[in-house]
C-alpha positions as CSV (number, residue, x, y, z in Angstrom):
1,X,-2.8,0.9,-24.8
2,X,-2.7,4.9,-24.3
3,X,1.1,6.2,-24.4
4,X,1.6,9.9,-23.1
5,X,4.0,12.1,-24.8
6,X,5.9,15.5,-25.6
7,X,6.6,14.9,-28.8
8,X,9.7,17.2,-28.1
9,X,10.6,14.5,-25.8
10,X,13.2,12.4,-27.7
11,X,12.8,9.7,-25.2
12,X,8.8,9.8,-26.3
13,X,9.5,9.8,-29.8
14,X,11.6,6.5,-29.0
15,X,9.1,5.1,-27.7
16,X,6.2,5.6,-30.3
17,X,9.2,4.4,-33.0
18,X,9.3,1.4,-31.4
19,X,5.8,0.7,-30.6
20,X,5.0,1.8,-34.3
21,X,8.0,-1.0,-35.4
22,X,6.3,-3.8,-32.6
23,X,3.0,-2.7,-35.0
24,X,1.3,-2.0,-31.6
25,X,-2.4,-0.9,-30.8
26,X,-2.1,2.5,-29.0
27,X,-3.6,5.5,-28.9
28,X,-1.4,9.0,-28.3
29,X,-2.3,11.6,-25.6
30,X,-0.1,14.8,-26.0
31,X,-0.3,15.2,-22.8
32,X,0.8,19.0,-22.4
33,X,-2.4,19.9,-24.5
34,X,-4.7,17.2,-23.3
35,X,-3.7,17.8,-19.8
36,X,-5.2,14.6,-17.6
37,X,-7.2,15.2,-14.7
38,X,-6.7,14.8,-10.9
39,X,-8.4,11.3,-11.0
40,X,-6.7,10.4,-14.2
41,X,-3.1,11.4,-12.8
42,X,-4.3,9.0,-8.8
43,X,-5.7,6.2,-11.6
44,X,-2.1,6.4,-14.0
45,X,-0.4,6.5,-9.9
46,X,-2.1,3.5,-9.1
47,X,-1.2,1.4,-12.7
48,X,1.9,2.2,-12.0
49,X,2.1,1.4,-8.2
50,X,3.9,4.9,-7.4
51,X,3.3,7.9,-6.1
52,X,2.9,11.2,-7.5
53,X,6.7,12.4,-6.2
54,X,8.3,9.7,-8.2
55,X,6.8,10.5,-11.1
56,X,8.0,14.5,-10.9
57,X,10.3,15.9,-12.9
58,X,12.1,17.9,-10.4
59,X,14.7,20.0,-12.8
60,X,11.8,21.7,-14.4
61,X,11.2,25.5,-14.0
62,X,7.6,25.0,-12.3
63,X,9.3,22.3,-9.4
64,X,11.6,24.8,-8.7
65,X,9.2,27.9,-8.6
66,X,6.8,25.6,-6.2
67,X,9.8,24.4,-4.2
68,X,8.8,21.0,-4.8
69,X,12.2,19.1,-3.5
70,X,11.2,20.7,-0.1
71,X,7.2,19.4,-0.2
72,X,6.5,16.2,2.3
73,X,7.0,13.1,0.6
74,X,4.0,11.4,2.5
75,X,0.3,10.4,2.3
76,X,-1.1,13.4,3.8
77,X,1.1,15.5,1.1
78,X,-0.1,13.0,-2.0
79,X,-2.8,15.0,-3.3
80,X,-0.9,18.3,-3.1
81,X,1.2,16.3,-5.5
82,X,-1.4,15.2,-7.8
83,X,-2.8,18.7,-8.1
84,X,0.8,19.8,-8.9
85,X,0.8,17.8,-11.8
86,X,-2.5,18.4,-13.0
87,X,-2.1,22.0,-12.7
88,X,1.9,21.9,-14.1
89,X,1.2,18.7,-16.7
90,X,5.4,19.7,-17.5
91,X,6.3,18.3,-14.1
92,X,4.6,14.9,-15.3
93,X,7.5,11.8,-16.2
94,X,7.4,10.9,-19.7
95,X,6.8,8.9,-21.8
96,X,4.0,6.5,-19.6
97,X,2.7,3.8,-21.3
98,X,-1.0,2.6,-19.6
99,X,-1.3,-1.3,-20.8
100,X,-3.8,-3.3,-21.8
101,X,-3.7,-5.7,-18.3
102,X,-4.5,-2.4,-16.4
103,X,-0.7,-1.8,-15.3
104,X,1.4,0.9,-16.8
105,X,5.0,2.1,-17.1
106,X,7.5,5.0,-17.2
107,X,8.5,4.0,-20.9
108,X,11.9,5.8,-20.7
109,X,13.9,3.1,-21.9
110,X,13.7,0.2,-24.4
111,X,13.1,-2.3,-21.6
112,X,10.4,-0.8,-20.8
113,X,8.2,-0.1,-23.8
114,X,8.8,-3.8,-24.5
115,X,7.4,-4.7,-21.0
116,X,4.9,-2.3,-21.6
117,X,4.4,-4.2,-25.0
118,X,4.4,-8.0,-23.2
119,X,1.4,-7.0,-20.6
């Protein structure tokens, strides 16, 4: 199990509190310095069964510089998305849990780091 985080990110630090409590196996990928490739951003999409738009943080400062809210939200726009977020790792949803099953989650609440926990 891989968990990304910011550790300024109080939702994050949730997250590894708990999984440290649940004595889980993970790893931790600060994600802002070990930014994650273009394949590793489609294989996280594809774990998660989403795509790159719903995993965008649209308030930050680089979404609005790109004018992201006005960017097609459609399968010939997906990999202008992924390069977005590989190029602006900010603009990536934290904290994501990848699982041991192959599956992965947007850990931002309780819920789901225990799902993420059950897999």
């Amino acid at each position: 199990m891989e968990i990304w985080i910011n550790p300024a990110c109080s939702k994050c630090r949730g997250a590894v509190s708990l999984l440290d409590a649940e004595g889980a196996d993970y790893t931790v990928r600060h994600y802002l310095e070990d930014v994650p490739s273009i394949e590793e951003i489609r294989v996280v999409l594809d774990r998660l069964g989403l795509e790159p738009w719903d995993i965008t943080r649209m308030q930050e400062a680089a979404a609005k510089e790109l004018g992201l809210k006005e960017w097609p939200r459609d399968a010939g726009s997906r990999e202008r998305w992924v390069t977005a977020l590989s190029e602006h790792p900010k603009l990536i949803q934290r904290p994501i849990i990848t699982a041991d099953d192959g599956t992965a989650v947007v850990a931002r609440s309780e819920e789901a780091v225990r799902d993420a926990l059950g897999r």
